[in-house]
C-alpha positions in Angstrom: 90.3 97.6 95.8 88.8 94.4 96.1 90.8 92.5 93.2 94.2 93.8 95.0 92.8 92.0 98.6 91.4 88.9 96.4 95.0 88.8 95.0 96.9 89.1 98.5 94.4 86.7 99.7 95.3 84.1 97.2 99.2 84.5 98.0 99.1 84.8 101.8 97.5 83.1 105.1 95.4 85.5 106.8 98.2 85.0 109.2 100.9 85.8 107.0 98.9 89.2 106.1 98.4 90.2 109.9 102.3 90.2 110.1 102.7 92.0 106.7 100.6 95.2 108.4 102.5 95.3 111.1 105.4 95.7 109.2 104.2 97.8 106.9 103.4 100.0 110.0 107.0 99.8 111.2 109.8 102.8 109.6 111.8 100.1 108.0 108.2 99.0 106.5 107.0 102.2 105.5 110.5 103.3 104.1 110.1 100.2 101.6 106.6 100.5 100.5 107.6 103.9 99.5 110.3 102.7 97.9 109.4 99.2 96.4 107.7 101.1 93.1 111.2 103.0 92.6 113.1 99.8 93.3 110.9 97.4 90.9 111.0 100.2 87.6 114.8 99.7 88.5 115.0 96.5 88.2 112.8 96.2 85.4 115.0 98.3 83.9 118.2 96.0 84.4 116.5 93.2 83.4 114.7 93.9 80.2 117.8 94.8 78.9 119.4 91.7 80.0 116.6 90.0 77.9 117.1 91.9 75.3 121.0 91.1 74.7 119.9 87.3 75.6 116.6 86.8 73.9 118.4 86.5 70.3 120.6 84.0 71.4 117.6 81.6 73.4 115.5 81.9 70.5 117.6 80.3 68.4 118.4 77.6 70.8 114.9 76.6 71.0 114.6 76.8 67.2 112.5 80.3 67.1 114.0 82.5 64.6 
């Protein structure tokens, strides 16, 4: 548990995480941590295969074959 708060600590002000609790504690912020996990897999989703129809393509652009 520690590495996650070291990691929020490094990307937001201690005043930045005060207001990301108290929306976490609001429905709308409740409703979106539950979702955020479902929501990210789906867009990983979309975009790996996006990479994969364009990674060909930029690899030979830079001169990786």
């Amino acid at each position: 548990m520690r590495a996650c708060q070291r990691i929020y600590a490094g990307k937001f002000t201690a005043d930045e995480l005060k207001e990301l609790i108290k929306f976490y504690g609001t429905p709308v912020g409740k409703k979106a941590a539950k979702l955020l996990p479902e929501i990210s897999g789906e867009v990983g989703k979309k975009v790996g295969a996006v990479i994969v129809q364009r990674m060909p393509a930029a690899m030979r652009k830079a001169g990786i074959q």
